[in-house]
C-alpha positions, -999 to +999 in steps of 0.1 A: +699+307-440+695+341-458+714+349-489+693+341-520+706+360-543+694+394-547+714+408-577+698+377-597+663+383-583+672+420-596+681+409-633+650+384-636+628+414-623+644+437-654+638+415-674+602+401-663+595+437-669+606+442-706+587+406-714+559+417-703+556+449-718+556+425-749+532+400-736+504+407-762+529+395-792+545+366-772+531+327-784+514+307-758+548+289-752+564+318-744+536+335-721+541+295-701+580+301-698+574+340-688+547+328-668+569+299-655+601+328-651+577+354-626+566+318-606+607+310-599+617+347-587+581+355-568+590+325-546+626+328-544+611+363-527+585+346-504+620+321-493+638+349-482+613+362-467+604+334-448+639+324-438+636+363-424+608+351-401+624+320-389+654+339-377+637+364-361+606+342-349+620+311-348+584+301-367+591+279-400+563+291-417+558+270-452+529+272-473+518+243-486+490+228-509+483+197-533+454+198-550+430+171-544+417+167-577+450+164-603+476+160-576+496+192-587+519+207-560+516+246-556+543+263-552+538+296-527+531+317-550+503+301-571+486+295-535+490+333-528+474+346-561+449+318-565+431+335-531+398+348-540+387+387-527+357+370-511+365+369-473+347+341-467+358+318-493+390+306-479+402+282-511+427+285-533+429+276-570+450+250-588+466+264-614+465+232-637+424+219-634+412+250-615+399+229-587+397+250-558+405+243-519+420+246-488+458+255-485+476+251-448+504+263-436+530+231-427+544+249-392+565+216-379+585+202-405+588+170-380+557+165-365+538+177-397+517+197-379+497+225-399+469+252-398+448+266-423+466+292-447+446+324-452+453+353-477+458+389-461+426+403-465+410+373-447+433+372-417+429+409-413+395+412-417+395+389-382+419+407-358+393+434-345+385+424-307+417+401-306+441+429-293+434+420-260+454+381-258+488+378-252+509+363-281+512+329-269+472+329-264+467+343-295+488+316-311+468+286-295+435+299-298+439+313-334+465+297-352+450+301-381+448+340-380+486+343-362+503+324-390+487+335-414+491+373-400+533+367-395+533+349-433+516+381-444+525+410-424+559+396-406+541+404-369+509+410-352+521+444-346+523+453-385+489+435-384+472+450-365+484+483-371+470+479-410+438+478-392+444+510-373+446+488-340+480+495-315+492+460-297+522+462-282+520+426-268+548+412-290+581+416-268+609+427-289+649+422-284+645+447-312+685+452-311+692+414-317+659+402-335+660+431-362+703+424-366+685+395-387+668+417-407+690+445-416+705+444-455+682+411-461+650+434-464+642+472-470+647+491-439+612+504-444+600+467-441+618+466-408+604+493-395+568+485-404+576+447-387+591+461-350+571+494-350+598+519-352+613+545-369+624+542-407+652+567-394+659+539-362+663+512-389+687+534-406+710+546-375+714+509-366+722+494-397+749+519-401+763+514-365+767+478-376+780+488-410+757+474-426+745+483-465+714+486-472+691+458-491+700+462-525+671+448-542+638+465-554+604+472-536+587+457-505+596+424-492+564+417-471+542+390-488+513+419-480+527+447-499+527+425-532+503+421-561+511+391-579+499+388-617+509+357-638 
């Protein structure tokens, strides 16, 4: 369900922001537990996020990696920003040996089935040419690149429209898909997911009465740069 909590997300970010302003002076045990801090609320943001996407989509999108070499568990966010900028190179790093490989994305909690998990760059650097499949064909010939794309972007439309590409193949009940959206996320982050108006977004959250997300910046796992 939605409803992490945003005022807390809100006071950790204030206070992440002080720290490390003051990282220079800080002991190695207190870079690990600020280090350990921005970890917790990145990936509190990456679940909301994703609960976003699985009640609009229906998709339960979960990142997931164990690294082969020391066992270690990564949480979402230490698979996002251990990505390299190489667009071929499709590993991720362990944070704890620094062994690299490949993350997947776990897309049936009970079947277990899973697809390779790119970063953003990666998955956008392979839409060209793809505009032309319909959503379901796009989703069983490339799940790689659609998973990855709705993890990143929240819909092939955003996508592809970072690449300067229009598909309009996505069908959106945009008055009861984007209801799930409205207050969780900035209305500017709706509007870049369903391909509308920011001033749409706005006219519909307030016929619902509806305030407006109360947290700070971008939502989408795309619009964020991640430094621990």
């Amino acid at each position: 369900m939605l409803g992490l909590s945003q005022s807390c997300g809100l006071h950790q970010r204030q206070s992440c922001r002080i720290r490390l302003g003051q990282r220079q002076t800080l002991s190695l045990e207190q870079k690990q537990a600020l280090r350990l801090d921005l970890i917790q609320e990145s990936d509190e943001r990456f679940g909301l996020f994703l609960n976003v996407v699985h009640n609009v989509w229906g998709y339960q999108i979960q990142p997931s990696a164990r690294c082969e070499n020391c066992d270690k568990v990564l949480s979402v966010s230490e698979i996002v920003v251990g990505f390299k900028s190489d667009l071929n190179d499709f590993t991720t790093e362990c944070p704890r040996c620094k062994h690299r490989f490949q993350a997947t994305n776990l897309i049936d909690v009970r079947t277990g089935k899973e697809h390779d998990f790119w970063c953003a760059n990666q998955t956008l650097e392979r839409l060209p040419g793809k505009e032309v499949l319909e959503v379901d064909d796009f989703r069983k010939q490339h799940p790689e690149i659609f998973f990855s794309a709705i993890f990143h972007f929240g819909s092939l439309l955003n996508a592809f429209k970072r690449m300067g590409i229009d598909y309009r193949r996505e069908k959106f009940d945009l008055a009861s898909k984007a209801k799930f959206c409205l207050g969780q996320i900035p209305d500017r982050d709706v509007s870049a997911i369903f391909g509308v108006t920011p001033r749409a977004v706005l006219q519909m959250r307030n016929s619902l009465n509806i305030r407006r997300y109360s947290g700070s910046g971008s939502i989408l796992p795309a619009n964020r740069r991640l430094r621990f």
